[in-house]
N, CA, C and O atoms as a DFTB+ gen file, in Angstrom:
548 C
 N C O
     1  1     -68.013      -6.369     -26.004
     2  2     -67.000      -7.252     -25.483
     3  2     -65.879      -7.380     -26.513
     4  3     -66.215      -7.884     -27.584
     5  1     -64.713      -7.041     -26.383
     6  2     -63.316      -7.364     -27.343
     7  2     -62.494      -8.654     -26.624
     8  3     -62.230      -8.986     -25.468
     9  1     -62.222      -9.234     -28.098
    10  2     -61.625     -10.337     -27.837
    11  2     -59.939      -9.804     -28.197
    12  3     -59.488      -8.936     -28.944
    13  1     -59.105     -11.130     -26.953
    14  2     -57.760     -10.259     -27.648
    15  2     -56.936     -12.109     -28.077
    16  3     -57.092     -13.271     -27.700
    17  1     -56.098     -11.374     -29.023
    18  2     -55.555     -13.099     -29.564
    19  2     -53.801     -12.590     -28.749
    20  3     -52.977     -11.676     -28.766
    21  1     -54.066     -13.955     -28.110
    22  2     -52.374     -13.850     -27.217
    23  2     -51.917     -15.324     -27.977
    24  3     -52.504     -16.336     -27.595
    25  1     -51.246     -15.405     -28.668
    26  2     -50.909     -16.989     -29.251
    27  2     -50.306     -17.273     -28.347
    28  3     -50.777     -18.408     -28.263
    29  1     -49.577     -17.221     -27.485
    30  2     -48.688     -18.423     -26.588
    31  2     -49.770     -19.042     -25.903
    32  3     -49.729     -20.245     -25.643
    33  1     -51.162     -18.007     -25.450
    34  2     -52.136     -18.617     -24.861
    35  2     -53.046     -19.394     -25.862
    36  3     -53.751     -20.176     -25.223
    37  1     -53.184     -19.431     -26.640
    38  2     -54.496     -19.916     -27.405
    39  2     -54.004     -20.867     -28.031
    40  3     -54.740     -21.792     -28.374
    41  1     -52.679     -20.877     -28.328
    42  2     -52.164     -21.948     -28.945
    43  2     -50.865     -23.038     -28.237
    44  3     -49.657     -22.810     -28.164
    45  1     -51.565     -24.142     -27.823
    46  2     -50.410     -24.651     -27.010
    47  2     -49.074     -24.602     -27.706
    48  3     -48.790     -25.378     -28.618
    49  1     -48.593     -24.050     -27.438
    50  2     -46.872     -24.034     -27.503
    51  2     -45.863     -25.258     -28.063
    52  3     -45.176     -25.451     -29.066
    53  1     -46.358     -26.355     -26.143
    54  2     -45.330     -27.246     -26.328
    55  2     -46.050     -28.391     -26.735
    56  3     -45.606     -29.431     -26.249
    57  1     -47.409     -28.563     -27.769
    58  2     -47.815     -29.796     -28.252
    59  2     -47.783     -29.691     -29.827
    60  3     -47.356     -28.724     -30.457
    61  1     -48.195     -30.603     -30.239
    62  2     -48.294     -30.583     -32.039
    63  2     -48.760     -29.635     -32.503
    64  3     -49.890     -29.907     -32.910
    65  1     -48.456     -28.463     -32.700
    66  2     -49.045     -27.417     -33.364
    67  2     -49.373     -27.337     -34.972
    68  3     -50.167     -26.670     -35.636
    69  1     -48.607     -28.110     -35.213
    70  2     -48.228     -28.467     -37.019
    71  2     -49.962     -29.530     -36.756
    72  3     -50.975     -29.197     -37.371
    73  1     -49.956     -30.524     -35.952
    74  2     -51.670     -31.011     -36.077
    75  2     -52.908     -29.770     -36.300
    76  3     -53.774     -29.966     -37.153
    77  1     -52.916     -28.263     -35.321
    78  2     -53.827     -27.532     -35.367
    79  2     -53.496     -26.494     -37.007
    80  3     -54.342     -25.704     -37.425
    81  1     -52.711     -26.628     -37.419
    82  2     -52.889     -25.845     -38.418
    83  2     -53.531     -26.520     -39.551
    84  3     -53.713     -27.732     -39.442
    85  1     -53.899     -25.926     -40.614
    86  2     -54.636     -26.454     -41.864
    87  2     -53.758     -26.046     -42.801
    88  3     -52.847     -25.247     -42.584
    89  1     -54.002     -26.580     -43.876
    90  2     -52.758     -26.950     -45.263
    91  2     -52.848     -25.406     -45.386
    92  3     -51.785     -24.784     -45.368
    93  1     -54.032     -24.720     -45.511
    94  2     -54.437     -23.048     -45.787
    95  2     -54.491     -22.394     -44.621
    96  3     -55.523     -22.300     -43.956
    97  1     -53.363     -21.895     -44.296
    98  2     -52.905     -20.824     -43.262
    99  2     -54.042     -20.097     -42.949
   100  3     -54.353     -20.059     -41.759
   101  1     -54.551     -19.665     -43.546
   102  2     -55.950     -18.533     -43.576
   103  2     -57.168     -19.191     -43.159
   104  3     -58.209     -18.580     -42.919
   105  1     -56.996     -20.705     -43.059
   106  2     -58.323     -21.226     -41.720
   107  2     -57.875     -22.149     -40.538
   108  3     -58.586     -22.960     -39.944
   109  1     -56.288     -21.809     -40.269
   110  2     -55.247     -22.077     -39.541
   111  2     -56.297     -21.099     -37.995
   112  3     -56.674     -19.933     -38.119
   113  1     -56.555     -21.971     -36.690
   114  2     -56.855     -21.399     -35.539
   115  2     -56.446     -19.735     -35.051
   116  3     -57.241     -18.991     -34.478
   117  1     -55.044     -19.374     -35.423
   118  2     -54.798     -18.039     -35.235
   119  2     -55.526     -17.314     -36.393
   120  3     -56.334     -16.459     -36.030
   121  1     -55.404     -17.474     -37.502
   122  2     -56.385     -16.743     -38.753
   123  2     -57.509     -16.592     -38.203
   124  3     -57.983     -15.457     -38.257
   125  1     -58.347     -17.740     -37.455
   126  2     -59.706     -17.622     -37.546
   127  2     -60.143     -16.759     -36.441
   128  3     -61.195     -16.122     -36.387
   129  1     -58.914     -16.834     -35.293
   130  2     -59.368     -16.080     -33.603
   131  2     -58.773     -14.537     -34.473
   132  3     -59.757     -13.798     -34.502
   133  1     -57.593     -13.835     -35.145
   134  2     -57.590     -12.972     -35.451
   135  2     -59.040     -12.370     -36.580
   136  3     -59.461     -11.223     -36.428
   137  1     -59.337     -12.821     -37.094
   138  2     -60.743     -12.554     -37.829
   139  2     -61.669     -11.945     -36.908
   140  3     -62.499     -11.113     -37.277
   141  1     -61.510     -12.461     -35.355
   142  2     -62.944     -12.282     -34.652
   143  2     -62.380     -11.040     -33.653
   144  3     -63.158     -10.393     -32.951
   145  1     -60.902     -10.789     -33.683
   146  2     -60.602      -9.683     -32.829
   147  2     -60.940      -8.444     -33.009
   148  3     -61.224      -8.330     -34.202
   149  1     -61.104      -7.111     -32.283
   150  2     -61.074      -6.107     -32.422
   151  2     -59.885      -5.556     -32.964
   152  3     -59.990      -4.763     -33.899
   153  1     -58.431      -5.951     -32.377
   154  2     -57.597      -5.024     -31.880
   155  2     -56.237      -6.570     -31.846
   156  3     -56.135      -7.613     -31.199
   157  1     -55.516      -5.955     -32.826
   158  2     -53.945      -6.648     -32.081
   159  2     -52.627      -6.430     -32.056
   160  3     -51.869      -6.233     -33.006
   161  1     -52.309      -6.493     -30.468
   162  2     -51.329      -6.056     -29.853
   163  2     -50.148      -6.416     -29.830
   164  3     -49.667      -6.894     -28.803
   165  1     -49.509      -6.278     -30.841
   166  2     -47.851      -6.634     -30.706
   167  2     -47.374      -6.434     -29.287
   168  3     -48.041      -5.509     -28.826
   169  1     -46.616      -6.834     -28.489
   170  2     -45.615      -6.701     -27.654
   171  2     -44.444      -6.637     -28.256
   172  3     -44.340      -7.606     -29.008
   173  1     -43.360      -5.845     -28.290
   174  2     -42.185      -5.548     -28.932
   175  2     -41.389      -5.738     -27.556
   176  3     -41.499      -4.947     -26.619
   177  1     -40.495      -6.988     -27.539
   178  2     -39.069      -6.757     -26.290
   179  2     -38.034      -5.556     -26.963
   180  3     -38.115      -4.766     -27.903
   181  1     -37.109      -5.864     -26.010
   182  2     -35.824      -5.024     -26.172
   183  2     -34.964      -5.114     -27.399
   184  3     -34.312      -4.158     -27.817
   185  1     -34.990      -6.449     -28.029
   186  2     -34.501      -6.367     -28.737
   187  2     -34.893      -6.468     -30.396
   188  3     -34.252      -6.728     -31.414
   189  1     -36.148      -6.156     -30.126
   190  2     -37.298      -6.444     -31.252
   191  2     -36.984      -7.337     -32.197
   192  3     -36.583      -7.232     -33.357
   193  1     -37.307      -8.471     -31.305
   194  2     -36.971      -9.763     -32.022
   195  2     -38.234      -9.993     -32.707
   196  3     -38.106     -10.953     -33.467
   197  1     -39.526      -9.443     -32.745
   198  2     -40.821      -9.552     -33.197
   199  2     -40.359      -9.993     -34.890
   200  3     -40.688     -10.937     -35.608
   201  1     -39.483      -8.861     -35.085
   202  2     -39.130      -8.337     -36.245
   203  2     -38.729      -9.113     -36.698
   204  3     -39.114      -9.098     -37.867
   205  1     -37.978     -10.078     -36.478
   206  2     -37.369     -11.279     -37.053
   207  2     -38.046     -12.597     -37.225
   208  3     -37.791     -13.417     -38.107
   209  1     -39.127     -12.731     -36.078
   210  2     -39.894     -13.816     -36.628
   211  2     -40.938     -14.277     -37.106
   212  3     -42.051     -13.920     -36.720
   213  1     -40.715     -15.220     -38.106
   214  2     -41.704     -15.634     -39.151
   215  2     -42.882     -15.918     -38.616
   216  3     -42.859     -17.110     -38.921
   217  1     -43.319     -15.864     -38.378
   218  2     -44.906     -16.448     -37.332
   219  2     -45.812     -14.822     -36.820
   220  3     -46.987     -14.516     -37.022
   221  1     -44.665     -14.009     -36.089
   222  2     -44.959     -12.809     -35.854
   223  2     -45.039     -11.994     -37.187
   224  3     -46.147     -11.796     -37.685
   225  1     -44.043     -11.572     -37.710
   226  2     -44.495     -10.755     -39.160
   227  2     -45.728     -11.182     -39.791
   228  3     -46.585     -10.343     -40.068
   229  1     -45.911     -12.535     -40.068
   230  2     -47.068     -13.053     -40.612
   231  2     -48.439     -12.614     -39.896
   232  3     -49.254     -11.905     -40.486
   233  1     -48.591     -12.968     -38.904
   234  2     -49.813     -12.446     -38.142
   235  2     -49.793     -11.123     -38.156
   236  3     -50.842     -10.490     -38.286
   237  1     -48.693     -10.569     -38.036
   238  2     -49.185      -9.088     -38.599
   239  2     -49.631      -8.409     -39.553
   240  3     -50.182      -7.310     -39.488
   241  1     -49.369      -9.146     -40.622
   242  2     -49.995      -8.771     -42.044
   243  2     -51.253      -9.799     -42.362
   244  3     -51.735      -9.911     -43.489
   245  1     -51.712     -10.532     -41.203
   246  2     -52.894     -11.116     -41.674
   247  2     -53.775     -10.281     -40.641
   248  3     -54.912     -10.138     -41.090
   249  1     -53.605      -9.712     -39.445
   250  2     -54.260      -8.960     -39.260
   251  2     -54.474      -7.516     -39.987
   252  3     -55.516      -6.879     -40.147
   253  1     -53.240      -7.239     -40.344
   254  2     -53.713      -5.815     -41.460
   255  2     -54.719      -6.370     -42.751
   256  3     -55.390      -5.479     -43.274
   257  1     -54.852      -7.491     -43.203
   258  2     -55.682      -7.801     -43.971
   259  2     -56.808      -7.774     -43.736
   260  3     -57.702      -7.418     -44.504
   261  1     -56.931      -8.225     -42.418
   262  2     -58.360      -8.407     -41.880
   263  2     -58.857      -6.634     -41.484
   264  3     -59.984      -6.492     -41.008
   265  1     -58.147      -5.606     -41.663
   266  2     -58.413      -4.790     -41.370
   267  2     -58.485      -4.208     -39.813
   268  3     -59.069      -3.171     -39.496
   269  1     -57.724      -5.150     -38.852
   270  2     -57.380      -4.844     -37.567
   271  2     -57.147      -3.724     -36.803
   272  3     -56.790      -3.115     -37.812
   273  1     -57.090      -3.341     -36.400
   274  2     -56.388      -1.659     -35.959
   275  2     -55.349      -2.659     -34.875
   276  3     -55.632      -3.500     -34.021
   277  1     -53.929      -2.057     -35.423
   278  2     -52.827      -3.054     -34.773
   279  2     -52.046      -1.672     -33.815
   280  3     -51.883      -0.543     -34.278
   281  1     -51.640      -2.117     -32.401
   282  2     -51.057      -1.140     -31.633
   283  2     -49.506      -2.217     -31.157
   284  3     -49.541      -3.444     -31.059
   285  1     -48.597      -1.576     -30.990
   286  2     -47.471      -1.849     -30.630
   287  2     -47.028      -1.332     -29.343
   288  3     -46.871      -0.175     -28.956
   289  1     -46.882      -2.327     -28.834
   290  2     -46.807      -1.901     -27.279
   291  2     -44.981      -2.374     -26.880
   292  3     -44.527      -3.468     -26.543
   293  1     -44.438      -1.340     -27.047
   294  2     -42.691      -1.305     -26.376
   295  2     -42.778      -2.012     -24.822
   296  3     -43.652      -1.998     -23.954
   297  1     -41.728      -2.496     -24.895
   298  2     -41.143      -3.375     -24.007
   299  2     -41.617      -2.533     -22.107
   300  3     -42.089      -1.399     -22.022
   301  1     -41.417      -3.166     -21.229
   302  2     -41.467      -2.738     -20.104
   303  2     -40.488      -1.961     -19.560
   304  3     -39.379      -2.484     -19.671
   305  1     -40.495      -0.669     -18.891
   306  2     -39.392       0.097     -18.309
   307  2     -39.134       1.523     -19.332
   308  3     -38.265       2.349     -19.053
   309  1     -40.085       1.656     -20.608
   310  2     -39.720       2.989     -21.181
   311  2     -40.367       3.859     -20.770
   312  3     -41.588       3.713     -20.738
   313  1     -39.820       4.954     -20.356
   314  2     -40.408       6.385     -19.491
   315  2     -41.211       6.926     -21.318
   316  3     -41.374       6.333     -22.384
   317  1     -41.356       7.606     -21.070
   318  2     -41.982       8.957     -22.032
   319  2     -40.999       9.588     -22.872
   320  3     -41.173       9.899     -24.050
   321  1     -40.011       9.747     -22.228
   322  2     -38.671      10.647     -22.901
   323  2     -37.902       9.634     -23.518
   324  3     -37.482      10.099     -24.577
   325  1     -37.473       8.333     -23.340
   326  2     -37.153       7.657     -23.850
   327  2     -38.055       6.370     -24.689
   328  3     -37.445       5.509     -25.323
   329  1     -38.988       6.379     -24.629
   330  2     -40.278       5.975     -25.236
   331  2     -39.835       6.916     -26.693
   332  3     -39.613       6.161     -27.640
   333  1     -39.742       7.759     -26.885
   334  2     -39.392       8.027     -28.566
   335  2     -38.082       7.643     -28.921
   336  3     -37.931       7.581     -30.141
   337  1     -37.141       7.379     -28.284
   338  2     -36.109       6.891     -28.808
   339  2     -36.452       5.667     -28.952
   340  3     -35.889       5.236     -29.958
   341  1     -37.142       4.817     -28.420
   342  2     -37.236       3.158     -28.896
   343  2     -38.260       3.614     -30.080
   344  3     -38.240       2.858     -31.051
   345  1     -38.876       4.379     -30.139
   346  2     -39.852       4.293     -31.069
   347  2     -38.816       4.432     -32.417
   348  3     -38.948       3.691     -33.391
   349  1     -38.019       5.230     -32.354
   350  2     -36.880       5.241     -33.704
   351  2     -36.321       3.944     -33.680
   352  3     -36.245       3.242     -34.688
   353  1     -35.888       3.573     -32.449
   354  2     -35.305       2.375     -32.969
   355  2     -36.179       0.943     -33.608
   356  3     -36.040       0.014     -34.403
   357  1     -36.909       1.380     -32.877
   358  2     -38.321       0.123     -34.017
   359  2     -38.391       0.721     -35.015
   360  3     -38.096      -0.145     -35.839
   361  1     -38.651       1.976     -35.772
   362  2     -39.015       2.297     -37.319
   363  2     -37.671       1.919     -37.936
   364  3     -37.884       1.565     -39.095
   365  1     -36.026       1.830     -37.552
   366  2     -35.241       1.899     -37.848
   367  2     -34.721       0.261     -38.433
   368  3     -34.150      -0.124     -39.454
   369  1     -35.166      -0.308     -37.403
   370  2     -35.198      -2.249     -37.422
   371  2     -36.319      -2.347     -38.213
   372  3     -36.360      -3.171     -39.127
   373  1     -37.404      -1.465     -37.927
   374  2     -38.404      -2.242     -39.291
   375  2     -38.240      -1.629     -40.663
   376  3     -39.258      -1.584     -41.354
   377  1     -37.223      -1.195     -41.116
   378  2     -36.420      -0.603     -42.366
   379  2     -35.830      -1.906     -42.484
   380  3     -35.927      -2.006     -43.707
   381  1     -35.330      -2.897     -42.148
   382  2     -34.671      -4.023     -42.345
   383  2     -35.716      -5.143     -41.912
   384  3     -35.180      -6.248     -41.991
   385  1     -36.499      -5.182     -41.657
   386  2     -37.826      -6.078     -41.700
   387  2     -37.552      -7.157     -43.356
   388  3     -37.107      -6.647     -44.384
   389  1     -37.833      -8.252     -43.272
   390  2     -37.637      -8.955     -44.243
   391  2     -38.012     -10.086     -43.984
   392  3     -37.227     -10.787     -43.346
   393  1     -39.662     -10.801     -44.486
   394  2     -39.486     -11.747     -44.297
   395  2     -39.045     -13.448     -44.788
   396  3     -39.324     -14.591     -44.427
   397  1     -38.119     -12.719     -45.917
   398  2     -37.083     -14.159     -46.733
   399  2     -36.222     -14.393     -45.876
   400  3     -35.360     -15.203     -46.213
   401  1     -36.150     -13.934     -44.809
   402  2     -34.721     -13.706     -43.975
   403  2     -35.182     -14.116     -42.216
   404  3     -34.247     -14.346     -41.450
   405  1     -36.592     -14.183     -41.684
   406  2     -37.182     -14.983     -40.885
   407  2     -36.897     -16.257     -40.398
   408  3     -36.567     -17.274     -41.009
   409  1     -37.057     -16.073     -39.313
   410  2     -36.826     -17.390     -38.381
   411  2     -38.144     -17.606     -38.006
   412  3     -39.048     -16.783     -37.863
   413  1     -38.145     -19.079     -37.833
   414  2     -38.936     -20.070     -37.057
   415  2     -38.396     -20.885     -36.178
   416  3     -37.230     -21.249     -36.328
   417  1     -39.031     -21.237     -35.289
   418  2     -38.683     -22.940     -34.792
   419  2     -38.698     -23.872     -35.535
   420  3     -37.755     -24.639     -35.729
   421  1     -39.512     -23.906     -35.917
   422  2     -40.011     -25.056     -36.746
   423  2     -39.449     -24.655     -38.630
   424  3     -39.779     -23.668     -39.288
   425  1     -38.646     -25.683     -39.013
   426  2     -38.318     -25.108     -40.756
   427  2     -39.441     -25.424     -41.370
   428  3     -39.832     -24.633     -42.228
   429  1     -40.224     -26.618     -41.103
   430  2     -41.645     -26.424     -41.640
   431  2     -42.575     -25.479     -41.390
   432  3     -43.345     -25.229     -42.318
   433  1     -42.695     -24.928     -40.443
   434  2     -43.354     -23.181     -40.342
   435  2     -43.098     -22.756     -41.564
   436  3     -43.834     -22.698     -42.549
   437  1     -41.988     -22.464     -41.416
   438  2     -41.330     -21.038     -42.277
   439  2     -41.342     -21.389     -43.832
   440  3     -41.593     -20.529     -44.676
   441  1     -41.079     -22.600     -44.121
   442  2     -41.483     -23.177     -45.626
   443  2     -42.857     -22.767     -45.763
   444  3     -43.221     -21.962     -46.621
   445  1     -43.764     -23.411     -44.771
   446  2     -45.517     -22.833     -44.997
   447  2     -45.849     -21.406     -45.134
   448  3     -46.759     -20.916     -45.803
   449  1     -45.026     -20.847     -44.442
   450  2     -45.418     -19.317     -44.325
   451  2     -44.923     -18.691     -45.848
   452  3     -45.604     -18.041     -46.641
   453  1     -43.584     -19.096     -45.957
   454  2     -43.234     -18.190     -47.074
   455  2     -43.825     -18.956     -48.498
   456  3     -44.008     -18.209     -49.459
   457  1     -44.150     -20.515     -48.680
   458  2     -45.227     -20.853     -49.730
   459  2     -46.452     -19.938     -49.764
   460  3     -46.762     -19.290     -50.763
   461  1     -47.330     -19.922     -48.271
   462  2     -48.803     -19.022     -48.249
   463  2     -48.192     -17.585     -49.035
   464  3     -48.722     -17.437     -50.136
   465  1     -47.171     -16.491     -48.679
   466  2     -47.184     -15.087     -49.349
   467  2     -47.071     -15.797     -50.265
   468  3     -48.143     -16.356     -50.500
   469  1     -45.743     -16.270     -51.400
   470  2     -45.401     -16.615     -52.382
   471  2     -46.239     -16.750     -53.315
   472  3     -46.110     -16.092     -54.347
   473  1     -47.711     -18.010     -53.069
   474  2     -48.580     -17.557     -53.404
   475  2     -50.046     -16.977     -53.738
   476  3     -50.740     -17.140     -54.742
   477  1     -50.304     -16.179     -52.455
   478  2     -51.045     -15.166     -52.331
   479  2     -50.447     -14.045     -52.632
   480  3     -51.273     -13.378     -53.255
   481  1     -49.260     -13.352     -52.513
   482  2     -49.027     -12.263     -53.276
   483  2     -47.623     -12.000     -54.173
   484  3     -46.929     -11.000     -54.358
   485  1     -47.555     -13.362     -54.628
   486  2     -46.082     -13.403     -55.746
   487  2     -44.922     -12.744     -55.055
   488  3     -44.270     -11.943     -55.725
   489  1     -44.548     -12.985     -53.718
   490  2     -43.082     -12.933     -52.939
   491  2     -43.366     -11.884     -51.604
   492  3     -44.427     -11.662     -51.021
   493  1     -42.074     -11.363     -51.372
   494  2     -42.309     -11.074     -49.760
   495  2     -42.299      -9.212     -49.926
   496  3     -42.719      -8.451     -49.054
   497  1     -41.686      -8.766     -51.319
   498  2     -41.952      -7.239     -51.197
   499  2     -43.269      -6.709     -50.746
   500  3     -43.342      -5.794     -49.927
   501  1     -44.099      -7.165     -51.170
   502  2     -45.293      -6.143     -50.788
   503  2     -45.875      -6.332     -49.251
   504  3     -46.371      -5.439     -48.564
   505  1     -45.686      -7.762     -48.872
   506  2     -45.624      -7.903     -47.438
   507  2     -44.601      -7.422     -46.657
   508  3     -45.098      -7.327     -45.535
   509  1     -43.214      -6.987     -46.598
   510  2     -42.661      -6.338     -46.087
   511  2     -42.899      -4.918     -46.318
   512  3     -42.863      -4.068     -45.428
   513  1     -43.169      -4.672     -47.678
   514  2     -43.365      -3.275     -47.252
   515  2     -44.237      -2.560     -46.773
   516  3     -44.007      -1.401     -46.429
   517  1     -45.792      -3.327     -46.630
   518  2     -46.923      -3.288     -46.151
   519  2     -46.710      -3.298     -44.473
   520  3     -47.569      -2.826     -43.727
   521  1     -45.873      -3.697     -44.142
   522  2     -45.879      -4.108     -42.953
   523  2     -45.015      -3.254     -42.031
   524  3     -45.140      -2.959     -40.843
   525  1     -43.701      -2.817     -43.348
   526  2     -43.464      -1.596     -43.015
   527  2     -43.164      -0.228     -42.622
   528  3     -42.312       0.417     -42.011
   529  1     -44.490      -0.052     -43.386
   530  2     -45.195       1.118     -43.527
   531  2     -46.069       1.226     -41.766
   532  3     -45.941       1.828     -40.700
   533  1     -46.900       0.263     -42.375
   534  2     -47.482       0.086     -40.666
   535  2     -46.479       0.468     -39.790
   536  3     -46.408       1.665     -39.511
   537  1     -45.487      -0.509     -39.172
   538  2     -44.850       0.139     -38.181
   539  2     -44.377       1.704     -38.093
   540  3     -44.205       2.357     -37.064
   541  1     -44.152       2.290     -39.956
   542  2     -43.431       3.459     -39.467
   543  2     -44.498       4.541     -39.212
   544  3     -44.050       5.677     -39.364
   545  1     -45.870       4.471     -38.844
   546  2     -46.863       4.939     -38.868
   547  2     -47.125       5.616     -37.105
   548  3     -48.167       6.205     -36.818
């Protein structure tokens, strides 16, 4: 049986979310349901806004930690022939991947998020470039 982590589903959205998290991101409800997944699935829209936000980059490099096998699934409507051109254009946007430069909703998110790398791995290079790498894979 594979479990799959959809955060808009698992995590209510429009209630206190700042209540379900823990001071340590890493036993934060999404940490703990990504721990138990097989497999996680980015959805990438059109305008791969993934790329830009702080919440998304993060879960992506906490699932590469966890050793995940992560698949990226392009937006709805790409044929095959044009399915590699978005694929350049995602390796191309994730060349500018950065997450000092991330958005949140929330400015307390994004303070938490970029304190947790800061310090767990002394700033955002090795998480951006970890991350990538992944995509250009």
């Amino acid at each position: 049986e594979e479990a799959v982590w959809i955060c808009s589903f698992a995590l209510y959205q429009h209630g206190d979310i700042e209540a379900m998290l823990n001071d340590d991101l890493m036993q934060s409800p999404f940490a703990r349901a990504l721990q138990h997944a097989s497999r996680h699935i980015v959805v990438i829209d059109r305008s791969f806004e993934v790329l830009t936000r702080a919440w998304c980059v993060y879960e992506v490099f906490v699932s590469m930690e966890y050793g995940k096998q992560l698949l990226f699934w392009m937006h709805a409507g790409v044929s095959c022939r044009a399915g590699l051109e978005e694929r350049e254009r995602l390796r191309a946007r994730a060349e500018e991947l950065d997450l000092s430069r991330a958005e949140a909703s929330e400015e307390h998110d994004l303070e938490r998020i970029k304190a947790d790398v800061q310090k767990r791995l002394g700033g955002f290079d090795a998480l951006n470039s970890v991350v990538r790498d992944c995509i250009a894979e």
